[in-house]
N, C-alpha and C positions, 0 to 999 in steps of 0.2 A: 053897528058899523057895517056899515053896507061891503058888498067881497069886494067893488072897485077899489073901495078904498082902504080895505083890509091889505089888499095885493099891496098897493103901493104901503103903506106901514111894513110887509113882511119884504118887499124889495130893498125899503129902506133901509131894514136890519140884519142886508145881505143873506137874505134866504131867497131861493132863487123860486117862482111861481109858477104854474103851468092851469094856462086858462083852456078850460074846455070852452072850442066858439060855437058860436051860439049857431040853434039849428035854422037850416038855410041860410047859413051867411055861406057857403061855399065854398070856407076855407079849409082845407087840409089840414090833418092833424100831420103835423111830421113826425115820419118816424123815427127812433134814436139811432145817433148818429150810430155807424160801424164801429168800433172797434179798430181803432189804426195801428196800423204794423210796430209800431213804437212801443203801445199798451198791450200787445197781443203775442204772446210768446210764438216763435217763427216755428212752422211747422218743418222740419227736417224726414224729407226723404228718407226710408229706411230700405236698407235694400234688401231683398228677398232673402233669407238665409241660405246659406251656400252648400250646397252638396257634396256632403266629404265622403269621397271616394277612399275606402281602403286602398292600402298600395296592393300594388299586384303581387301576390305573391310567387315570391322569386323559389326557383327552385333549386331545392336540396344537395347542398354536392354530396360529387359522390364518393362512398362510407372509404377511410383511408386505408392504402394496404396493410394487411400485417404486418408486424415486425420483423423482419429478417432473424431468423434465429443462429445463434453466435455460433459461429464457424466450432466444430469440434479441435478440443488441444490436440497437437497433432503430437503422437505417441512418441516418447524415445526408441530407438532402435533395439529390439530385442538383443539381450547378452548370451550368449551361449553358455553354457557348463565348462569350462574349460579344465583340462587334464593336468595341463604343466603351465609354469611360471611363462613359460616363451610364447605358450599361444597368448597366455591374457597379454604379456606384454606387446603381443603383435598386434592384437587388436583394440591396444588403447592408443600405439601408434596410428592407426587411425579413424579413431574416434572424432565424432561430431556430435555427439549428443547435447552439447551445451554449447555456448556464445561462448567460452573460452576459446576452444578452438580456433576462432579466428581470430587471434592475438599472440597466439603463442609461436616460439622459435622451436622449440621439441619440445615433446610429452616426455615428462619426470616418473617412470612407472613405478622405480624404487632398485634397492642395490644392497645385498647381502648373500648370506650363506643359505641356502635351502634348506630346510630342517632346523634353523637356529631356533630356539628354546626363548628368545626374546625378540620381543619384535615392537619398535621404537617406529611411534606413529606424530609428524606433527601436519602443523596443517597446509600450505602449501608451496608449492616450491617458489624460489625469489627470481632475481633475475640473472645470477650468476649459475642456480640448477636448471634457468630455461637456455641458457646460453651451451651448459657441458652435459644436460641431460639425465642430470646423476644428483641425488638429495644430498641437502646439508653440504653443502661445500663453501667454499670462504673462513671468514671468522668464525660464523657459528658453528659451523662443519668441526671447525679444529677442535672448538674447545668440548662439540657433543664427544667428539673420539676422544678426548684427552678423560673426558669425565668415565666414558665406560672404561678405559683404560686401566682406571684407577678402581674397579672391583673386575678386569681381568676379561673385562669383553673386548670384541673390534667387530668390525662389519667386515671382514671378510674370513672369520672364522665360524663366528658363533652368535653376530645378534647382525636381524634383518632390519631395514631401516626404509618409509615409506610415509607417504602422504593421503592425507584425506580428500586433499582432488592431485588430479596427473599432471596439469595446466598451471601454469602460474596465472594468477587472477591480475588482471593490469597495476600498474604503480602499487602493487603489494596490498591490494587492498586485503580484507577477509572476503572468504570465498562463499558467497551467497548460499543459502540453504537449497538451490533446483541445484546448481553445480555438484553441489556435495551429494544429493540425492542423485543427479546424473552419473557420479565417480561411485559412489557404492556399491554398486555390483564389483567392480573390480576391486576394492578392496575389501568384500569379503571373500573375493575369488583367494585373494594371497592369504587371507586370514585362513582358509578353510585347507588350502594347500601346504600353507608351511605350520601349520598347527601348532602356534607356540606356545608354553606354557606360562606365558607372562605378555603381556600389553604396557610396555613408557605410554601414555600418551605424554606429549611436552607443549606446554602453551592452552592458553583459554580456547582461542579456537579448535584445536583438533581437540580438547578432551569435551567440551560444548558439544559439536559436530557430533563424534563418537559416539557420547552416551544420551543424548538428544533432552537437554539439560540446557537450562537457561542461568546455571548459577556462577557467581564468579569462582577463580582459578584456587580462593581461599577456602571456599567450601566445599571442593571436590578432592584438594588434597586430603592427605592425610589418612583418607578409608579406601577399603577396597571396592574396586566397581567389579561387573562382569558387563559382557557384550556378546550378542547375537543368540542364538538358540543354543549353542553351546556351553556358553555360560561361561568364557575365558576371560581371568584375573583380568584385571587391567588398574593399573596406580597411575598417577597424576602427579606431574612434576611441572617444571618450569621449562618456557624455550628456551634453549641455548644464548637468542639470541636479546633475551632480554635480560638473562646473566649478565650479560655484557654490558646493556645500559644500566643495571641493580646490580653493582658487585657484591653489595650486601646479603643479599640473600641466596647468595652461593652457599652458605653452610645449611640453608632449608634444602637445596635441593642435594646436597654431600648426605644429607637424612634422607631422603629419597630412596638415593642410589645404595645406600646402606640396607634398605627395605626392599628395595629388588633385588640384591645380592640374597638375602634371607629366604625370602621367601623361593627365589631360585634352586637356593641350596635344600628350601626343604620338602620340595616336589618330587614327585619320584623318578629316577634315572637320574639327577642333578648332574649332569654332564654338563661342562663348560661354568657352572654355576659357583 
């Protein structure tokens, strides 16, 4: 089979041919076509990678002040020693040692016999002793006098009567532990000057207060305490003026006073007792 007509048989059976022309015919071999944009993936620009500048660094504030350091507590007013009842009592008429003071109508310093042999502590005064200046007056006032009455005391013979602060604390609250810490110089002033040989506290707070004791008014009756360096009895009873709203429990505190009587009668000198 000759190539002319081989070509055409492999033309015929759709293969496609390529004739080398023959030499000196002067025709050009063409060369293959390009590559068209279609068949030829598109070349994309790339652009030069970018130059990442760090940020600038920023600078440093500057280091914070100290802390202010907290103001010192500023001191209560030194107490003096006092010699007699009249100077402490002058000088708790004007006392400022605590935020009571700016509430109060008078200071309640307290009201008895000097030298009494008992000496009846509650906690502080109401608003009928901020109004007359004077403890225990009103209801409960009566019925504390009616109760010493009944083993042969009175406050203006033989038993002293006073508070664990001077100030009455607003709407009768209890009178905060800095208050009571502020009033204590003055009521060891009275405790050291009328030297008695017996301590009522009456009520949760003053016998709390007193012996620096967190227990309730049930577990402090009954025994005996002592208080301050000296070491003076002190028994625990009920306020007066919660007799009032517990009638019931007026024959615990009639045991009481039965026990203060006693132990009165059996101290030495028992005068008034």
């Amino acid at each position: 089979m000759w190539p002319r007509e081989r070509r055409r048989y492999l033309e015929a059976l759709g293969v496609r041919t390529y004739a080398r022309p023959e030499a000196g015919s002067g025709a050009a071999v063409a060369a293959p076509a390009a590559q068209t944009s279609a068949s030829a993936p598109a070349r994309v620009a790339v652009p030069p990678p970018a130059l990442h500048r760090a940020p600038a660094a920023q600078p440093s504030p500057p280091p914070a002040p100290p802390a202010p350091e907290p103001a010192p507590a500023v001191a209560a007013e030194p107490v003096p020693a006092f010699d007699t009842l009249d100077a402490a009592r002058a000088c708790v008429a004007e006392c400022t040692r605590c935020a009571l003071h700016g509430t109060r109508t008078r200071t309640v310093f307290g009201v008895g016999a000097a030298g009494a042999p008992l000496l009846v502590i509650g906690e502080g005064p109401g608003a009928e002793e901020d109004r007359r200046g004077e403890p225990f007056v009103g209801r409960a006032g009566q019925l504390l006098d009616a109760m010493l009455a009944a083993i042969g005391h009175d406050r203006a013979r033989n038993v002293y009567i006073a508070n664990v602060v001077k100030c009455r604390p607003p709407n009768n609250r209890d009178p905060a532990p800095d208050e009571v810490e502020a009033c204590r110089p003055f009521l060891d002033a009275q405790i050291r000057l009328l030297q008695p040989r017996l301590i009522l506290a009456v009520g949760r707070v003053a016998a709390q207060r007193l012996l620096g004791s967190d227990q309730p008014l049930a577990r402090l009756r009954g025994r005996l305490h002592t208080y301050g360096d000296e070491a003076v009895p002190v028994w625990v009873s009920y306020h007066p003026a919660y007799l009032l709203r517990a009638p019931r429990e007026k024959a615990k505190a009639w045991d009481d006073l039965k026990r203060v009587h006693a132990m009165l009668a059996e101290t030495a000198g028992g005068a008034g007792g």
